[in-house]
Backbone as XML, in Angstrom:
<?xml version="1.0"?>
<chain id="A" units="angstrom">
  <residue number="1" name="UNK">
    <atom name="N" x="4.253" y="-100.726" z="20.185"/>
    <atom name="CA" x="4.664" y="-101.761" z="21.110"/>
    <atom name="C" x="5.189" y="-101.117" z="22.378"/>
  </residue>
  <residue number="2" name="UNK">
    <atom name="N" x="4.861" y="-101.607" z="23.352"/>
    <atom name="CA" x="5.235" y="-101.650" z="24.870"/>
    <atom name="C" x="6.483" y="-101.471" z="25.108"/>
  </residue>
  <residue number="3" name="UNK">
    <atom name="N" x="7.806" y="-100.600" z="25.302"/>
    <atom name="CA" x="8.983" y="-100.855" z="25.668"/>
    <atom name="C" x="9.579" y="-101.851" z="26.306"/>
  </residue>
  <residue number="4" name="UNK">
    <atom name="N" x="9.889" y="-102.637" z="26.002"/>
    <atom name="CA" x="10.625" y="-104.249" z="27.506"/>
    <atom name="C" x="9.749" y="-105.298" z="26.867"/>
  </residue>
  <residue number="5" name="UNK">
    <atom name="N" x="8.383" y="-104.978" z="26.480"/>
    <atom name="CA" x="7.500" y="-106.375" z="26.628"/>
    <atom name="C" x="7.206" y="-107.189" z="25.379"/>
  </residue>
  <residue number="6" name="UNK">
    <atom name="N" x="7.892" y="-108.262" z="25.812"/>
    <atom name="CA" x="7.625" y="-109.162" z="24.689"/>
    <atom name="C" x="6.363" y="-109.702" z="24.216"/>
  </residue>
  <residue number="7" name="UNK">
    <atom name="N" x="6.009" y="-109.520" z="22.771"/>
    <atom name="CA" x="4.865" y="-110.093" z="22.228"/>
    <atom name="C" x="4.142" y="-111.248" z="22.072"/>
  </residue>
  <residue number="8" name="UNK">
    <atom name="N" x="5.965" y="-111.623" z="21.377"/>
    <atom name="CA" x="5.744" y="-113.186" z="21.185"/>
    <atom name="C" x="6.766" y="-114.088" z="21.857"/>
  </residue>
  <residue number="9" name="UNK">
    <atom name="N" x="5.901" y="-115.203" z="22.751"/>
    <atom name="CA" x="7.193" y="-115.928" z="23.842"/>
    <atom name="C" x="7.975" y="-116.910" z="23.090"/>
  </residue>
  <residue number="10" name="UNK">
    <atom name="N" x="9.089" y="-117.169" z="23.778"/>
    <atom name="CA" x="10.292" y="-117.548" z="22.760"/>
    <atom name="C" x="10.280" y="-118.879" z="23.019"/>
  </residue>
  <residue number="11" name="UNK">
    <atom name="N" x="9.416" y="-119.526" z="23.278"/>
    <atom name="CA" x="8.966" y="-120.605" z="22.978"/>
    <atom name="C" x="8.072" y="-121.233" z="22.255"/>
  </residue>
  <residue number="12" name="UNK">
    <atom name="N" x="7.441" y="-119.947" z="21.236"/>
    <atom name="CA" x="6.617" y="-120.155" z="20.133"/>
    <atom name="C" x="6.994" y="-120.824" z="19.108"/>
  </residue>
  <residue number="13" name="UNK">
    <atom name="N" x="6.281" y="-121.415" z="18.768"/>
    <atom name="CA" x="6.670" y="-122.121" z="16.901"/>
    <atom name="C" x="6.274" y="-121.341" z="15.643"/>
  </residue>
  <residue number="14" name="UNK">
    <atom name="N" x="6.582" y="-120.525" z="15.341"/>
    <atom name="CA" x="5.788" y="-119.915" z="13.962"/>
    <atom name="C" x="5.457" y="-120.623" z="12.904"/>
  </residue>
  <residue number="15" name="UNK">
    <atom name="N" x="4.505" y="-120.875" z="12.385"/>
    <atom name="CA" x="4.327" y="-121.467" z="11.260"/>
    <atom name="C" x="3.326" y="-120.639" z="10.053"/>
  </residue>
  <residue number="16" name="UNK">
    <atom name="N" x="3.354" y="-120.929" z="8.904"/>
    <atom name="CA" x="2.740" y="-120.760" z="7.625"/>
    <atom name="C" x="1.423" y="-121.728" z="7.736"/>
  </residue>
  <residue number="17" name="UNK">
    <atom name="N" x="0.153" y="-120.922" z="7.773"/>
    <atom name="CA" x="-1.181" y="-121.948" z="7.723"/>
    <atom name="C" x="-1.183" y="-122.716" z="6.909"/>
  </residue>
  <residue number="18" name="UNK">
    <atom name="N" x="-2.154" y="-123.575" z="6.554"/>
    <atom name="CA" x="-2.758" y="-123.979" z="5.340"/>
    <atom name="C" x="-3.224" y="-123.133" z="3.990"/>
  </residue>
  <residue number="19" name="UNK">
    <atom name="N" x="-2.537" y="-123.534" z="3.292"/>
    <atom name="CA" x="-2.328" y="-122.559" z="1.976"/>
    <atom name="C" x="-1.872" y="-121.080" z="1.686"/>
  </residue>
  <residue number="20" name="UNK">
    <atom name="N" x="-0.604" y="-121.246" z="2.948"/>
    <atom name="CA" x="0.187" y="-119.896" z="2.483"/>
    <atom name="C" x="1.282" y="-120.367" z="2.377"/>
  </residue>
  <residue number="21" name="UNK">
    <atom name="N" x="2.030" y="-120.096" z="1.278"/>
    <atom name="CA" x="3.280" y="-120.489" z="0.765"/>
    <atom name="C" x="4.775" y="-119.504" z="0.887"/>
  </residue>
  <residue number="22" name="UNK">
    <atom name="N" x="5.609" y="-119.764" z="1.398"/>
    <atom name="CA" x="6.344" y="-118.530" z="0.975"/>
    <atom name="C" x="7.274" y="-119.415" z="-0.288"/>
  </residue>
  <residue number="23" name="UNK">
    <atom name="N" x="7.800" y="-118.683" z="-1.322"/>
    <atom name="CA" x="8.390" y="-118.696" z="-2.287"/>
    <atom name="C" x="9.175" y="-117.885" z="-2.703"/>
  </residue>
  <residue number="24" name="UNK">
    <atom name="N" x="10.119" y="-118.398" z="-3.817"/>
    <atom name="CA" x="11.075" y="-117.393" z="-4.424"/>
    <atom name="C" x="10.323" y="-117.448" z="-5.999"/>
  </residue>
  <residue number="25" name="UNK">
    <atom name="N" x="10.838" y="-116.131" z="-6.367"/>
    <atom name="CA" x="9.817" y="-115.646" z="-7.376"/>
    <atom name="C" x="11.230" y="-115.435" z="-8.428"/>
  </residue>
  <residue number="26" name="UNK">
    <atom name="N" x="11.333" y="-116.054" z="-9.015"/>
    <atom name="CA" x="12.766" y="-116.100" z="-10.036"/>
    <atom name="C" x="12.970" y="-115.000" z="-11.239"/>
  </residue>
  <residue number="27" name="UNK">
    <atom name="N" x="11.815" y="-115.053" z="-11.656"/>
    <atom name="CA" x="11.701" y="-113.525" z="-12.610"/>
    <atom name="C" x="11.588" y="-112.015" z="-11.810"/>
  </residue>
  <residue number="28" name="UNK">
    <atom name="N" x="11.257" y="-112.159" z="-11.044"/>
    <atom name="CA" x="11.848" y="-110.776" z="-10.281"/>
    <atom name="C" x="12.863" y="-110.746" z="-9.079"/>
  </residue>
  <residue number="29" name="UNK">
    <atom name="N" x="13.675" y="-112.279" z="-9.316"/>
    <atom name="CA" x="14.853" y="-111.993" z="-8.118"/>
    <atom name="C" x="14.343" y="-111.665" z="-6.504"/>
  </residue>
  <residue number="30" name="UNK">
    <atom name="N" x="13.212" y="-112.206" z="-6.226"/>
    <atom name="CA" x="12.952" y="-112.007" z="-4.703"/>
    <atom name="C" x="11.908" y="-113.534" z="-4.445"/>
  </residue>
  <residue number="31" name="UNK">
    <atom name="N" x="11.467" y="-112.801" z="-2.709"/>
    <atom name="CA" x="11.024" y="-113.923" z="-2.397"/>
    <atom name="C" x="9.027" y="-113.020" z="-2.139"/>
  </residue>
  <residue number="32" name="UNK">
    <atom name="N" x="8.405" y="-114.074" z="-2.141"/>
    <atom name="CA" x="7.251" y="-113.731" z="-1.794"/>
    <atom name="C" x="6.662" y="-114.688" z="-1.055"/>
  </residue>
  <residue number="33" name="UNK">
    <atom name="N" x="5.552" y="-114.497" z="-0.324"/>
    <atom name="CA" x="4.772" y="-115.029" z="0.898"/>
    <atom name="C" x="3.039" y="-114.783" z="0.074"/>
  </residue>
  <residue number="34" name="UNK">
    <atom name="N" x="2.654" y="-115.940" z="0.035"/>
    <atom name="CA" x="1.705" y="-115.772" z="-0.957"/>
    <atom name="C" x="0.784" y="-116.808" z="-0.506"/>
  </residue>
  <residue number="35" name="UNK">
    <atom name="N" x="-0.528" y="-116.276" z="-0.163"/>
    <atom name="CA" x="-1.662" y="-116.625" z="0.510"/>
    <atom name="C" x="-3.276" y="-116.556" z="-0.211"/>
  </residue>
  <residue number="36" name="UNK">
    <atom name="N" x="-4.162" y="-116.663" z="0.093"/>
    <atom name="CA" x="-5.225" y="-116.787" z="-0.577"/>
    <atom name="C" x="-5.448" y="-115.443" z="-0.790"/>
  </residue>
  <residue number="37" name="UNK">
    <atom name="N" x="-5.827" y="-114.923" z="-2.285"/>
    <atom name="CA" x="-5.965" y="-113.947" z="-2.829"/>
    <atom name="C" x="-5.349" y="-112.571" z="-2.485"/>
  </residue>
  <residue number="38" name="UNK">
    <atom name="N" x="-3.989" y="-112.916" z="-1.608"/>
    <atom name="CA" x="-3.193" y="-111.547" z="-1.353"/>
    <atom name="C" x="-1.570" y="-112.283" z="-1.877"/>
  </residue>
  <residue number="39" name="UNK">
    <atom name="N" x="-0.572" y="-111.274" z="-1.903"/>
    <atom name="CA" x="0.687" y="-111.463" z="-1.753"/>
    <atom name="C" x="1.015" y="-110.663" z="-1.020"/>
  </residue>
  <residue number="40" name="UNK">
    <atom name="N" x="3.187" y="-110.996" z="-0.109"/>
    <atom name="CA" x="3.594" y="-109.948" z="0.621"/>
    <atom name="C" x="5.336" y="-110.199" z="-0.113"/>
  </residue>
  <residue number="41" name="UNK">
    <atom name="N" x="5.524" y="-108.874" z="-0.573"/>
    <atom name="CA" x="6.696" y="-109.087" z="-1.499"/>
    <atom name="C" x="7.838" y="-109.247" z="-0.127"/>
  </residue>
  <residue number="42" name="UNK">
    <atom name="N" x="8.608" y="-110.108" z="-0.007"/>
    <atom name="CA" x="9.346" y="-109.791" z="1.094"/>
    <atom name="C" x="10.546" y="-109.238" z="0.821"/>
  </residue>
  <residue number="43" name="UNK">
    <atom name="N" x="11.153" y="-108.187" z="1.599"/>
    <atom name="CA" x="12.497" y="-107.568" z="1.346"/>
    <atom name="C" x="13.616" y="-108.594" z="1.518"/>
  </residue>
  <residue number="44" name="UNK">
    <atom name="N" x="14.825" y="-108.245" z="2.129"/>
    <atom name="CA" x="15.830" y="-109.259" z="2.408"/>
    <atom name="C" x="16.189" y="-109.689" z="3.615"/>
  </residue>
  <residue number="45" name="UNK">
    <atom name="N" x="15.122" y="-108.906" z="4.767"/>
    <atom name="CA" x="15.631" y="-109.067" z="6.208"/>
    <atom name="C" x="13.794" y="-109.645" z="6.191"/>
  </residue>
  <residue number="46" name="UNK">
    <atom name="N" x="13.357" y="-108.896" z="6.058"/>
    <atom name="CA" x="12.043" y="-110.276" z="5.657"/>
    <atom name="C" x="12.018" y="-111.803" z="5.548"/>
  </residue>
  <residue number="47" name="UNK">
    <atom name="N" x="13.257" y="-111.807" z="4.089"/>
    <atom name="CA" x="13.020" y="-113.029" z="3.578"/>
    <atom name="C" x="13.993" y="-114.157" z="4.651"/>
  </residue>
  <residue number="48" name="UNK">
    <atom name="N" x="14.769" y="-113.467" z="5.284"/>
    <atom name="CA" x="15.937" y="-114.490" z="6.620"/>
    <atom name="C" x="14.835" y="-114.684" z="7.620"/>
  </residue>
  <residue number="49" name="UNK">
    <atom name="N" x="13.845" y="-113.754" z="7.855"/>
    <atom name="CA" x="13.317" y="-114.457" z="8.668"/>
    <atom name="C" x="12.258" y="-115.364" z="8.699"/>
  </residue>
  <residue number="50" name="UNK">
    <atom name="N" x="11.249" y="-114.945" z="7.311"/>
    <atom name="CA" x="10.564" y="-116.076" z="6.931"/>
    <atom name="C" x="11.312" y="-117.336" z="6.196"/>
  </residue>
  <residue number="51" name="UNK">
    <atom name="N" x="12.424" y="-117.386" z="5.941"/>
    <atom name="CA" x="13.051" y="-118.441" z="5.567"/>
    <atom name="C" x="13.117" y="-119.590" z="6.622"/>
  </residue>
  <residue number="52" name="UNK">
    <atom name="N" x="12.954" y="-119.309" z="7.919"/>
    <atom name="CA" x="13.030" y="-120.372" z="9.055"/>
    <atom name="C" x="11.708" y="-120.484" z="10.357"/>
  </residue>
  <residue number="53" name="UNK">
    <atom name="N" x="10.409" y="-120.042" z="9.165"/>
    <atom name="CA" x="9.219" y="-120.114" z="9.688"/>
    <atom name="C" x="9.271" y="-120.977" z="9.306"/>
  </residue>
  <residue number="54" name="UNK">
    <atom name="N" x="9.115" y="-122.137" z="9.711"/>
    <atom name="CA" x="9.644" y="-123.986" z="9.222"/>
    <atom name="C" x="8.331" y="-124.763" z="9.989"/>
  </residue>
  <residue number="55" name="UNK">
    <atom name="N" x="7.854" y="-124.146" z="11.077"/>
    <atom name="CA" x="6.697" y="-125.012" z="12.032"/>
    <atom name="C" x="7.723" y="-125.538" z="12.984"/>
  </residue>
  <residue number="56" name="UNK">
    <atom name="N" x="9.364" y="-125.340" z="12.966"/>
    <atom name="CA" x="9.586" y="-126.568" z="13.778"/>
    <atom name="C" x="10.263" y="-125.853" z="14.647"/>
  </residue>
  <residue number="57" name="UNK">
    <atom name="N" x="11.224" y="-124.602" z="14.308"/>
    <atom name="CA" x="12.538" y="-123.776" z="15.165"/>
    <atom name="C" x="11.464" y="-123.084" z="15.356"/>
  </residue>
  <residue number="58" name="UNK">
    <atom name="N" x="11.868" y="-122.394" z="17.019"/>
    <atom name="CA" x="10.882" y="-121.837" z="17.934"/>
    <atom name="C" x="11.735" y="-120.122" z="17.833"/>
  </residue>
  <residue number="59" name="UNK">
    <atom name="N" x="10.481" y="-119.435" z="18.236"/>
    <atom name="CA" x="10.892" y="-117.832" z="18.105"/>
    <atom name="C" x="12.305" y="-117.284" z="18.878"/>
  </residue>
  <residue number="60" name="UNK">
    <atom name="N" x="12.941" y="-118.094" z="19.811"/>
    <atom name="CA" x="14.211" y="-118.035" z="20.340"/>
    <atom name="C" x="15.066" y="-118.310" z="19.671"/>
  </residue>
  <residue number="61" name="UNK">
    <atom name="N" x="14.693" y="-119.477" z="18.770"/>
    <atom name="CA" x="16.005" y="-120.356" z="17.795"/>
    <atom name="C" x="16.071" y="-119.318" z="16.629"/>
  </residue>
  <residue number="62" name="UNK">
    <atom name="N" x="15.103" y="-118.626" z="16.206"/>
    <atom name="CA" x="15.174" y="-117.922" z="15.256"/>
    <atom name="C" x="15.388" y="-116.537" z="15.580"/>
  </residue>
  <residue number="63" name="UNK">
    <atom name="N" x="15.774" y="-115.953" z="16.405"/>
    <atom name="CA" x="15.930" y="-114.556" z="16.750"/>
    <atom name="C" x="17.459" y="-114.940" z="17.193"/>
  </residue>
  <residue number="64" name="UNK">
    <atom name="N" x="17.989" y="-116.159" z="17.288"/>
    <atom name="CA" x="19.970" y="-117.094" z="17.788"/>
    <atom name="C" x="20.058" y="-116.550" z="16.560"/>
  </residue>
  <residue number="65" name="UNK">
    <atom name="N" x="19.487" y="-117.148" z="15.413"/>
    <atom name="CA" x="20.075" y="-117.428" z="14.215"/>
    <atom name="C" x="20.319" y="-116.397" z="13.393"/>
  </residue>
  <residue number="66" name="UNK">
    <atom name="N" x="19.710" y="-115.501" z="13.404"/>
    <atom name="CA" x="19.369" y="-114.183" z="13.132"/>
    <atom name="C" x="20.311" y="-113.090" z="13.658"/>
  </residue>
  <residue number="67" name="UNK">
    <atom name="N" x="20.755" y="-113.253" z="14.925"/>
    <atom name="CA" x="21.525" y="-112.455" z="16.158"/>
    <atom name="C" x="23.212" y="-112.923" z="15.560"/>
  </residue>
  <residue number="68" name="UNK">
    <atom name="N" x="23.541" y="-114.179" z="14.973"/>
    <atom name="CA" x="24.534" y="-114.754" z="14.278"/>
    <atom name="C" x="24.625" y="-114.430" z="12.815"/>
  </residue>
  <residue number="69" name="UNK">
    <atom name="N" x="23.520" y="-114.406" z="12.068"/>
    <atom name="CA" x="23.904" y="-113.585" z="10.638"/>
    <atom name="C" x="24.028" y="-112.635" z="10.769"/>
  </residue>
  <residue number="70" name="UNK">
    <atom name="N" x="23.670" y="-111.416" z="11.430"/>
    <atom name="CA" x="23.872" y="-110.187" z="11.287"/>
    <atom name="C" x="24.400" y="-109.442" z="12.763"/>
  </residue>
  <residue number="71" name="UNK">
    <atom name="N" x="25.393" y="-110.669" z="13.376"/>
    <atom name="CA" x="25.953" y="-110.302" z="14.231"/>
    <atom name="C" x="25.241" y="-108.782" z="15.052"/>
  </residue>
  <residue number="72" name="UNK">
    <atom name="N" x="23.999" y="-109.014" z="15.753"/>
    <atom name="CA" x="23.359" y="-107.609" z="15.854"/>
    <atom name="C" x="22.917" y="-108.698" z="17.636"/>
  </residue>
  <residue number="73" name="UNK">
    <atom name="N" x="22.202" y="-107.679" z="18.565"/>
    <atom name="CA" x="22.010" y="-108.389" z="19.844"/>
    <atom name="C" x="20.724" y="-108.277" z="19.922"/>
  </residue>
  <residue number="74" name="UNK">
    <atom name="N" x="20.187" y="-109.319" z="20.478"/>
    <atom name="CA" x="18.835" y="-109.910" z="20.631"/>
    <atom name="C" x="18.205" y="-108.659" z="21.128"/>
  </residue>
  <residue number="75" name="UNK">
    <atom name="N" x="18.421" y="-108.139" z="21.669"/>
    <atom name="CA" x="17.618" y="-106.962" z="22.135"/>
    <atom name="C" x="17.354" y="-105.684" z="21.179"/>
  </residue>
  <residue number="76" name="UNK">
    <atom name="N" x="18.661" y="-105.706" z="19.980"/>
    <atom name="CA" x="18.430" y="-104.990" z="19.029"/>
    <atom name="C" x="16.999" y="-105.053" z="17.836"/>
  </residue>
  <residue number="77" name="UNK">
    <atom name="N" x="17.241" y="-106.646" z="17.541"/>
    <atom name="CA" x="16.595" y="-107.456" z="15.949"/>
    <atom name="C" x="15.178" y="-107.547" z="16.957"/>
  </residue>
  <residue number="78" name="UNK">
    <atom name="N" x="14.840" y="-108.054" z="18.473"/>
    <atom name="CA" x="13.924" y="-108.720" z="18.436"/>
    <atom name="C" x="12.430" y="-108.165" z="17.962"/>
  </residue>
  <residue number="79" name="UNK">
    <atom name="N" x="12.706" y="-106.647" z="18.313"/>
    <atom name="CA" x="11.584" y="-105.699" z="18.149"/>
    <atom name="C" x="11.043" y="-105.936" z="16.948"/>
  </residue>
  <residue number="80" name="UNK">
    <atom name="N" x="11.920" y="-106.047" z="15.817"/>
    <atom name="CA" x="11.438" y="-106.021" z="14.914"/>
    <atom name="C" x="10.987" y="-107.036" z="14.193"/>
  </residue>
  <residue number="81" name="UNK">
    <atom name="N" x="11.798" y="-108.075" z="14.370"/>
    <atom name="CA" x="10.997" y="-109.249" z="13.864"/>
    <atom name="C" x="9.730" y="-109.476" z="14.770"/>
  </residue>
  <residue number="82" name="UNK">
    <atom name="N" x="9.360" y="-109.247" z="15.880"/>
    <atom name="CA" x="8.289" y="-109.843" z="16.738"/>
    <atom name="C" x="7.073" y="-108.574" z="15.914"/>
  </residue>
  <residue number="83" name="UNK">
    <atom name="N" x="7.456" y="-107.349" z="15.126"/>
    <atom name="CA" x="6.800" y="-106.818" z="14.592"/>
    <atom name="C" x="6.222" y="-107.567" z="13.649"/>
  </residue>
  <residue number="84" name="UNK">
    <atom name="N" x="7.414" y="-107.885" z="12.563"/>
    <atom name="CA" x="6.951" y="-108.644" z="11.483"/>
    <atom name="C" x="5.709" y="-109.997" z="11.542"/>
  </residue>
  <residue number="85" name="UNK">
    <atom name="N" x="6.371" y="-110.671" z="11.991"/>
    <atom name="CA" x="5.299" y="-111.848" z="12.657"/>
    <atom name="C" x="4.165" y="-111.462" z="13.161"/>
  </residue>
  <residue number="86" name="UNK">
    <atom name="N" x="3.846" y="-110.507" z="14.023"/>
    <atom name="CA" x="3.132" y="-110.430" z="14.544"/>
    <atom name="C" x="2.254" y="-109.415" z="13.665"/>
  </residue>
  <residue number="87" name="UNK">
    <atom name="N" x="2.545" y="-108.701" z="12.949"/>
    <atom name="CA" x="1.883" y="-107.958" z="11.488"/>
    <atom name="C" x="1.131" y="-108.795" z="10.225"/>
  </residue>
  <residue number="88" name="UNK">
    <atom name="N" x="1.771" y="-109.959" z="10.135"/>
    <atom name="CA" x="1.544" y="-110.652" z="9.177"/>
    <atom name="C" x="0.867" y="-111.896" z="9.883"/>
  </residue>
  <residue number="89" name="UNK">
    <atom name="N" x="0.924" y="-112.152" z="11.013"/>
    <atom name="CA" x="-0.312" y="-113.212" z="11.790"/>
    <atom name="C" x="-1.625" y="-112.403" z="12.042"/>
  </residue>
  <residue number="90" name="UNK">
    <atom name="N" x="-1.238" y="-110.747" z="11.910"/>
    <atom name="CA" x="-2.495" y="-110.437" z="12.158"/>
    <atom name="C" x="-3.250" y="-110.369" z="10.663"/>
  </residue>
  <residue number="91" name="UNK">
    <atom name="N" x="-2.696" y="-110.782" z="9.695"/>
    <atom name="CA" x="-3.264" y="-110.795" z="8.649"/>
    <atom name="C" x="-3.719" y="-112.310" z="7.574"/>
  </residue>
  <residue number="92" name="UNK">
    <atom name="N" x="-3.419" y="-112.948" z="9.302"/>
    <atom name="CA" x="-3.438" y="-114.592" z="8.711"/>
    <atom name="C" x="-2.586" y="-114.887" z="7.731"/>
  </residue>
  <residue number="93" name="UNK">
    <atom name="N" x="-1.299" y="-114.522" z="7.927"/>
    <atom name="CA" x="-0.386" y="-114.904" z="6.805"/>
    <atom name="C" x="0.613" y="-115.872" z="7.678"/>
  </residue>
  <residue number="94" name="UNK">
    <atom name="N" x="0.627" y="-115.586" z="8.898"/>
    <atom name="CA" x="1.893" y="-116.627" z="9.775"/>
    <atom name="C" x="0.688" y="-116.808" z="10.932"/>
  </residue>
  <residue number="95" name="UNK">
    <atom name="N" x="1.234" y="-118.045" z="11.724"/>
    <atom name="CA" x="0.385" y="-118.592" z="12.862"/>
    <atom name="C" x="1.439" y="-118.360" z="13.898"/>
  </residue>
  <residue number="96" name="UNK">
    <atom name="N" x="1.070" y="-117.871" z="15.022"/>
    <atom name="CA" x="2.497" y="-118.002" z="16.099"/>
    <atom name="C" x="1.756" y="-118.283" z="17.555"/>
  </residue>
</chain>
């Protein structure tokens, strides 16, 4: 990634396509993101942020919310979540 340049504009909506689910997986204590004939086990900074891929809070509201749980600054987290998303849309697992 580009130093400074944002990927994804913070007025995006992220969403989960048609027939990708994210879930919690109770016998192994985590969450998973689970799509047509793949899975993506998600860790725990994973799972906060796919937890509010909702279709409805936009990539700003979710990088607030995020910047407030882990008291960290937007300029720190954003890199990386705009990684995530943007890793896993390239694999048709999130739409943004």
């Amino acid at each position: 990634m580009t130093e400074g340049v944002n990927r994804i504009s913070d007025d995006a909506v992220p969403t989960l396509p048609r027939g990708v689910k994210f879930r919690e997986d109770k016998a192994r204590g985590r969450y998973v993101l689970l799509g047509p004939e793949r899975i993506f086990e998600a860790d725990a900074i994973a799972t906060e942020i796919l937890k509010r891929v909702d279709g409805v809070t936009t990539f700003k509201a979710i990088l607030t919310q995020l910047t407030e749980m882990f008291t960290a600054d937007e300029a720190t987290i954003r890199p990386d979540v705009e990684s995530l998303l943007v890793d896993l849309s390239d694999k048709q697992m999130v739409t943004l």
